[in-house]
N, C-alpha and C positions, 0 to 999 in steps of 0.2 A: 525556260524554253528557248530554244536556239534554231535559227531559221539557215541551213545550211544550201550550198550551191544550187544543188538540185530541188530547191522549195522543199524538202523530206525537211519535217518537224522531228528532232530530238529535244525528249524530254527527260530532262533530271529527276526522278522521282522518289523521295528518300521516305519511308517508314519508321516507326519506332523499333522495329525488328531487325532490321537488315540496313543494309548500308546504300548510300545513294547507287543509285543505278539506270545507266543511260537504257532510253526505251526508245526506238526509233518508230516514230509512224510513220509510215513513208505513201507519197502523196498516189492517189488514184492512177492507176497504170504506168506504174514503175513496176519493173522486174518482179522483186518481192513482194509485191503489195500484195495479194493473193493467199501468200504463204503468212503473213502476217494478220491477217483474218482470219484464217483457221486458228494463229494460233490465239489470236482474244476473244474468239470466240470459245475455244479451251483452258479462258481463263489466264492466261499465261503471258508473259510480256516478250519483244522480239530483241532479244540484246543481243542474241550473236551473230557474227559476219556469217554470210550463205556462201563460202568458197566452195564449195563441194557442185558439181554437176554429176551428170551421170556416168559417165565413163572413170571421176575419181572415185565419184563414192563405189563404183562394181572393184574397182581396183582396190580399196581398202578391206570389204566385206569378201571377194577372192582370197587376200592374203591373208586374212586373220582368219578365213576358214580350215586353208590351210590343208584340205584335203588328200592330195599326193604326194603333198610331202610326208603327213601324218600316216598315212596307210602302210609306208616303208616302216613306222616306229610300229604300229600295232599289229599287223596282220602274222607277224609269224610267230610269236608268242601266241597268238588265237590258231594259228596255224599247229602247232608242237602241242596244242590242245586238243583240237578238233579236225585237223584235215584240212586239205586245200580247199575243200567244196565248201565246208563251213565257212569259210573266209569269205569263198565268194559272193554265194546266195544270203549268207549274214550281211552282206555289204548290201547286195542288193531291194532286199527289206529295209535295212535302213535309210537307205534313198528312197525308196517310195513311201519311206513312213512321215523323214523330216521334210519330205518336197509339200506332203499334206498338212505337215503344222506350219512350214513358213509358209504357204497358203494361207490359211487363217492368219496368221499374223500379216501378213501383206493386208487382207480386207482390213484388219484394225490399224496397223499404219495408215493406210490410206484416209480413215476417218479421223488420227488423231493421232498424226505425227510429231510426238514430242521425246522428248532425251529418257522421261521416265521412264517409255514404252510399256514392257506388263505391269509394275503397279498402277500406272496411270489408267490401264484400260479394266482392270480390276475397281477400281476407284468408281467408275462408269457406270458396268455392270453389276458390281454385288448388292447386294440387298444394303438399305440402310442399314438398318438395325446392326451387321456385321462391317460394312464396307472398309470402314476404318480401323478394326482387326487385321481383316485379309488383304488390306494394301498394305499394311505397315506389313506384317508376313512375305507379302511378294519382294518387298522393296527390299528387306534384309537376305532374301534367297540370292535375289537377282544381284547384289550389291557384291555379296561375297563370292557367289560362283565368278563370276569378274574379275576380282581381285586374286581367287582362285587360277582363273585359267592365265591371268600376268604371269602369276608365281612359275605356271607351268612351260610356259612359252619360255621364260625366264632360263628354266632349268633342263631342258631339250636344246634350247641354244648352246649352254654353257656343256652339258654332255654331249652332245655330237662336234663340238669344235675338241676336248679333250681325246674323243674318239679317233677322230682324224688324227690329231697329234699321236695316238701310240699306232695307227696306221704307217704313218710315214716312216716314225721311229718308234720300234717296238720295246725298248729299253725305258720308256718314259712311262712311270709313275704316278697316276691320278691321286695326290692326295686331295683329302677333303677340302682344307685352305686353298687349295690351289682353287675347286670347284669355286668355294664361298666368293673370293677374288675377281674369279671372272663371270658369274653371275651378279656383283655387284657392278663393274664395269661396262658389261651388257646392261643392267637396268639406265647406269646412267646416259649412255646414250642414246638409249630408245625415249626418256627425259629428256633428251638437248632437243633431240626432232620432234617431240611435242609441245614444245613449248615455244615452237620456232612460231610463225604466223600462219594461220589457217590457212592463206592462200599457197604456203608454200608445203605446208603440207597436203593439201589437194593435188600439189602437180606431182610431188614425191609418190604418191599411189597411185596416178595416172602410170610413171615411169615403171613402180613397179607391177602392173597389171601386163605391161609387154614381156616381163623378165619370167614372172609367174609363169606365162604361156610357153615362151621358148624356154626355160627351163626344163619343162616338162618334156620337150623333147629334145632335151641335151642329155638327159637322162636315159631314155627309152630306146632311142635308137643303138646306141650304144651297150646297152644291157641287152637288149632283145637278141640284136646283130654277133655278137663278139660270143654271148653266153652257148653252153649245153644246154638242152629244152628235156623238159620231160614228157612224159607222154598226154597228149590231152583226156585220156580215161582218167590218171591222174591228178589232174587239175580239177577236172568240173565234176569227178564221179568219185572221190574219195574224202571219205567222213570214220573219222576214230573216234574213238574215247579214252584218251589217256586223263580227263579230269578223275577217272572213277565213277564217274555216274550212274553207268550198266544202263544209258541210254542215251544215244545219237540224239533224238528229238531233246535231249533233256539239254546235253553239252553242247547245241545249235542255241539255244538259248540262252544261256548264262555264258557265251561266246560274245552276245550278237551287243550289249551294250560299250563291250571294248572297240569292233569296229566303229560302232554308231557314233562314239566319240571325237571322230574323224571328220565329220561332219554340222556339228556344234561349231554355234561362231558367227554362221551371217547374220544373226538378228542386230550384229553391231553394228549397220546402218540406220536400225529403230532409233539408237542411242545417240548417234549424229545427226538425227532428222532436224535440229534448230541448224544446222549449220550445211543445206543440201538446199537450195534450188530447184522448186519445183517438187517440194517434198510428199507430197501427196501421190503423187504420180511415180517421183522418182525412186522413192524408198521401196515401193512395190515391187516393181521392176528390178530394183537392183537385188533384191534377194531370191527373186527366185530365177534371175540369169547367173546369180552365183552357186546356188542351189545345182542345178542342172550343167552348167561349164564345169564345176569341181567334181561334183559327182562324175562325170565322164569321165575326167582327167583320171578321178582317182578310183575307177573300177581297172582301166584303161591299165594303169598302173597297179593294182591287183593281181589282176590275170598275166603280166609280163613278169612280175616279182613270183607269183608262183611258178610258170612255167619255169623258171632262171632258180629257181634254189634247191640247185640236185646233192647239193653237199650239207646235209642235216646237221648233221655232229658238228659240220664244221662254225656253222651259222648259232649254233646252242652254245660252244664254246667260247664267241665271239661276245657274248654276253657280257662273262665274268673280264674280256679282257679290253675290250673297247663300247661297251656299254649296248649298242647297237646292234644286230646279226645282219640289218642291209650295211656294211659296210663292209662287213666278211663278202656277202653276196657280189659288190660290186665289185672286191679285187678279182675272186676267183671268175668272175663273172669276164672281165677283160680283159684278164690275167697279167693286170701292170699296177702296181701299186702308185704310180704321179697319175694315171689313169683312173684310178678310185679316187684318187685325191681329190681330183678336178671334180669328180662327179659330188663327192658327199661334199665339197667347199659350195655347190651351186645351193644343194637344201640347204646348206650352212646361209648363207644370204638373205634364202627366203623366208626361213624361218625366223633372221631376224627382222625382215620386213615385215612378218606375220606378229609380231611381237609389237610393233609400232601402231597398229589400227588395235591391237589388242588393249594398250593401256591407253588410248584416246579412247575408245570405248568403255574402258572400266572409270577412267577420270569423270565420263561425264554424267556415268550413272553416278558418282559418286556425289556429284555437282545439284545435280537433279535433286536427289534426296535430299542433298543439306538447304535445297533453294525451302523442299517443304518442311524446315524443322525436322527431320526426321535421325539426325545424326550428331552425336557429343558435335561440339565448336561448328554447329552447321553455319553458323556468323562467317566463318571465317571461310570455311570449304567454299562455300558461294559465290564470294567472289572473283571477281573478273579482271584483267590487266585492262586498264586504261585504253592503249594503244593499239591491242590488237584484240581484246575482247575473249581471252581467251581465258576460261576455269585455269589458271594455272597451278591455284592452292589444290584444287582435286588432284592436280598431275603429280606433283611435289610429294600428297596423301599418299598416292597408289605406289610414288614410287618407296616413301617411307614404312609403309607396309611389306612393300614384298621385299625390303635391307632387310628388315627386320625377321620374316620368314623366314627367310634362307640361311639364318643364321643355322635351324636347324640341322642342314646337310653336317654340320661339325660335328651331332650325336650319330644321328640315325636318318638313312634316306627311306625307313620305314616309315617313318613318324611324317617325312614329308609327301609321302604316298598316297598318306592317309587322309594328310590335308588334299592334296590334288586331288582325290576321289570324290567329293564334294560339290566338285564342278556337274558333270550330268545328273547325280542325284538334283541335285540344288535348281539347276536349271529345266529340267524335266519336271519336277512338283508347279513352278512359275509356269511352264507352258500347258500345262494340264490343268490348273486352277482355271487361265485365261479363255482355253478353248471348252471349258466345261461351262463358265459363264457365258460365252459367247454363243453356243448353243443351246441353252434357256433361254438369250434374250431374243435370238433371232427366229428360234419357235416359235416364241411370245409375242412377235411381232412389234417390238421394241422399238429397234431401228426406222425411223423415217428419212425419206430423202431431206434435201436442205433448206426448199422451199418450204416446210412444214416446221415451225417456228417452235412449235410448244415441248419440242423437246432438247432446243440447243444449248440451252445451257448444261446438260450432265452428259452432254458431246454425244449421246446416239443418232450420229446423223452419218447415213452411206455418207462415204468419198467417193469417189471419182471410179475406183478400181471394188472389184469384189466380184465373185460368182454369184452366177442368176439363180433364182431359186433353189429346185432341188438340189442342184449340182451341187450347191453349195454346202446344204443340209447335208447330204449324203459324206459330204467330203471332210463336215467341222466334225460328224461321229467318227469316222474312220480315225479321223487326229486324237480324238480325245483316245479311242481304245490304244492306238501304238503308243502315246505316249503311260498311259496307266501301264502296259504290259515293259516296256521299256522301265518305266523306275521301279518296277516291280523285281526283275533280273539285276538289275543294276547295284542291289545289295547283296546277291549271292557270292559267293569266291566262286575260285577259277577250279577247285580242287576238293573234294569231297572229304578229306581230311588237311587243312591245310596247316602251315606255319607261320608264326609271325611275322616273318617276310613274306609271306606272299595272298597272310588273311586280307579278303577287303574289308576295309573300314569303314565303309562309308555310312556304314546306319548308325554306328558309333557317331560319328561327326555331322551327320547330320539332323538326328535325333539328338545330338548336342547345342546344336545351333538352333533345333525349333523349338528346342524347350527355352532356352536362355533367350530367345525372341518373345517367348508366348509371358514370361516370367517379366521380363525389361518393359514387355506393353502395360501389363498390368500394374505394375509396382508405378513407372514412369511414365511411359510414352503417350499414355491414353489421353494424359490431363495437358499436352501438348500439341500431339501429334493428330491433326483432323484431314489426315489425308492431301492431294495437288489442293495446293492454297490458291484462291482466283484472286490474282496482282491487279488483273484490272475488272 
C-alpha cells in the first residue's frame, strides 16, 4: 500500500490469476471518487487514468462514427440500387432507429459504465441459469465486430488514399501489394497514437472534433456551390429497382442496412467509460450528442451528394478505376482535379482520425474480456504499462490481428467483404439481445434506484440518466423491433440473383462465428469462463 501526494491510497493487488495490479482508491471528494464507486460497486477495480472529459470523449465517438464521411462511401452504390429517395428516407429511419437504441444504451451506461459495456450489462440482466452462455456470446459478437470494423476503417483509409492517387495521376496502377503496404503503414500508426498516453490522446480527439466539423463544410460548400443540381422531384421522389426485386418496398429495405452502417460506432465511448470523467453522466451524453451532430452532418451531406451526381455512368465507372464514385462526383463537381484533391485528402484525414477512437475502442474491448478470462493469453491481453496505465498488449492484439487480415486483399477483396460484413450483423445481434433483456427487466420492475441496497451488487441500480417511465418503455420496444428488422435485411444481397463478388456473406460468417462460439463454450470456456469477475 503506498500513500501518494494527494492522500489517494494505491494498492498493489496481486492474484493467483493475473498479474499484480495498481488499484487506486482515491480518498472522499477527489474528482474521481464518485466514478470509482460505481465502479466497485460493479465489482471491478479503478486502474485506468480518467483523461477523457466531455468534449474528448464527443470528439472520439464523432470520429469513429464517422458518419459524412461514410455516407460518401455508401450512398450511391444504395443509390444505382434503389433511387435517390431510398437513400434518403433509408437514411432517415435509420437515424431514428439508432438514436432509439443509443438511447437504451445511454440508460445502461449510465448505470454501469464499464469498458465491457453489452456483455457486461447482459451479465446483469440474463437469467442465471443462461447468463454466462449469453455474456460469453455478447462478449465474442461485440469483440470481433471491433476488430471487424479496425479492419474496415483500415481498408477505406488505404482505398481512398490509392483513389486519390489515380485521381491526380490517372496512369497509376492499384496493385494489391501496394494496398497490403499501406494498410499496414496506416495500422501502424494509428498503433503509435494509441499507445502514446491517455492524456495525449484525449487532446488529440478534442483537436479532431474541430476538424470533423469544419471539414464537413469544406466539403459541402464547395460541392453544393461549384456542382450542377438535379431537380428536387428527383432527389426526394425517386425510388427504382434495379436489385430485381419487382418491389420498391422490398429494395427500400435490403438497401437500408448499408446506409444504417454509416451510423454504427458511437457506443465506442461505452468501451472508454474506465477512462472518461464523470462517466455516468458523461458517456450518456456523449452518444447521443454524437448520435444527432453526425446524423445531421451526414443527411445534410446525403441530400448535397444526391442533388450533385448528375453524371451516373460517370460515378458507376469511377468504381472499377479509383475505388470510390464520390470522388468522380467531386472532380466533375468543381471541375478541377487539385480541387477534388484537396476535398477527398480532408475525408482522407478524418477517416484516419476515425480509425484511431476505432482501435482504442476495439483494444479495450479486447482488454475487458481478457480482464474476465474470456480469451486464449487473456494473462497477458490484460495487462497495463506501468507509467501510463494503458492496455497496450490489447493495442499491439488489434493491431496484430488486423496485419494479419489484410493479408487477404493479396487473394481476394471478396473474401475481405465478407469478413467486413460481420460488423452490423455482429453488432446488431449484441444490441438486440441487450435491449431485449433490458425490457424484461425493466417491465419487471428490476431496476431500483441506489438508495435501495438489495439489489447492488448484480448492478440494477438507475444512474443518473434514463427515461421516465413510459417514455422509456415505449422507446426500449421501438429499439428492440428496428434492431430485429435491421439484422434481419442485413443478410440479404443487394441483388436478387447475385455473384460472388457482390453475394453478401454475412450469414455465412456469422452463423460461422456463432456456432464456433456456442462449440468453444461448451467444449472449453464454460469450465473457466463465469462471466465480469468481482476484483473487489
Amino acid at each position: 500500500m503506498i500513500m501518494d501526494s494527494n492522500n489517494d491510497v494505491e494498492l498493489q493487488i496481486r492474484s493467483p490469476h493475473s498479474m499484480p495490479t495498481r488499484a487506486l482508491i482515491r480518498k472522499p471528494g477527489s474528482p474521481h471518487s464518485n466514478d470509482d464507486e460505481v465502479l466497485i460497486r460493479l465489482g471491478k477495480r479503478p486502474i485506468l487514468n480518467r483523461s477523457f472529459g466531455f468534449m474528448s470523449i464527443l470528439g472520439l465517438s464523432c470520429s469513429a462514427l464517422c458518419s459524412w464521411e461514410g455516407i460518401l462511401v455508401t450512398s450511391v452504390p444504395s443509390f444505382l440500387t434503389g433511387g435517390s429517395a431510398a437513400v434518403l428516407w433509408s437514411f432517415v429511419v435509420a437515424w431514428v432507429g439508432i438514436a432509439s437504441v443509443y438511447t437504451v444504451m445511454a440508460e445502461l451506461s449510465s448505470m454501469a459504465p464499464t469498458a465491457g459495456g453489452q456483455y457486461h450489462w447482459v451479465a446483469m440482466m440474463a437469467p442465471e441459469s443462461c447468463s454466462n452462455f449469453l455474456t460469453y456470446l455478447t462478449a465474442w459478437m461485440t469483440t470481433l465486430a471491433w476488430q471487424a470494423m479496425a479492419i474496415t476503417t483500415t481498408y477505406l483509409i488505404t482505398t481512398t488514399l490509392q483513389g486519390i492517387i489515380v485521381l491526380a495521376r490517372p496512369s497509376y496502377i492499384p496493385l494489391p501489394w501496394h494496398t497490403l503496404l499501406i494498410m499496414w503503414a496506416s495500422i501502424m500508426l494509428v498503433v503509435l497514437i494509441n499507445s502514446t498516453t491517455g492524456r495525449f490522446l484525449a487532446r488529440f480527439e478534442g483537436l479532431i472534433l474541430i476538424l470533423h466539423l469544419a471539414g464537413f463544410f469544406g466539403i459541402l460548400v464547395p460541392l453544393v456551390y461549384f456542382s450542377p443540381h438535379n431537380d428536387p422531384s428527383f432527389v426526394f421522389t425517386n425510388f427504382f429497382d434495379n436489385g430485381g426485386w419487382g418491389s420498391q418496398g422490398l429494395t427500400f429495405f435490403v438497401g437500408l442496412p448499408s446506409i444504417a452502417s454509416t451510423l454504427i460506432g458511437a457506443d465506442c465511448a461505452v468501451h472508454m467509460s474506465e477512462e472518461i470523467q464523470s462517466a455516468s453522466t458523461v458517456v450518456p451524453q456523449a452518444m447521443l450528442y454524437t448520435i444527432f451532430i453526425n446524423g445531421a452532418l451526414a443527411s445534410a451531406m446525403a441530400i448535397a451528394l444526391m442533388f450533385c451526381l448528375t453524371d451516373i455512368d460517370a460515378a458507376v465507372a469511377a468504381v472499377d478505376k479509383m475505388f470510390y464514385p464520390f470522388l468522380e462526383v467531386f472532380q466533375s463537381g468543381v471541375n478541377s482535379t487539385i480541387g477534388a484533391v484537396l476535398m477527398a485528402s480532408v475525408v482522407l484525414i478524418l477517416a484516419t482520425a476515425s480509425s484511431v477512437g476505432v482501435y482504442a475502442s476495439a483494444s479495450r474491448m479486447i482488454w475487458s474480456f481478457a480482464r474476465d478470462y474470456g480469451l486464449p493469453f487473456s494473462h497477458h491481453l490484460a495487462k497495463l504499462t506501468r507509467r501510463s496505465s494503458l492496455p497496450v498488449y490489447a493495442v499491439f492484439f488489434t493491431m496484430g490481428v488486423a496485419s494479419l487480415i489484410s493479408l487477404i486483399v493479396l487473394g481476394s477483396t471478396v473474401a475481405l467483404s465478407a469478413l467486413l460484413s460481420l460488423v452490423v450483423a455482429a453488432l446488431y445481434s449484441s444490441y438486440l439481445l441487450v435491449c431485449l433483456l433490458f425490457l424484461w427487466r425493466r417491465c419487471t420492475g428490476a431496476f431500483r434506484h441506489a438508495e435501495d441496497v438489495s439489489n447492488h451488487r448484480r448492478g440494477l441500480v438507475w444512474g443518473p440518466w434514463k427515461l421516465p417511465g413510459p417514455l422509456g418503455v415505449l422507446n426500449n420496444i421501438f429499439a428492440c423491433l428496428y434492431c430485429a428488422v435491421l439484422l434481419f435485411w442485413s443478410f440479404w444481397p443487394q441483388a436478387i440473383s447475385p455473384t460472388p463478388e457482390n453475394f453478401n456473406w454475412s450469414i455465412l460468417i456469422f452463423g460461422a462465428v456463432v456456432l464456433f462460439s456456442v462449440i468453444w463454450y461448451v467444449v472449453r470456456a464454460r469450465h473457466h469462463f463465469k462471466g465480469p469477475i468481482k476484483e473487489i
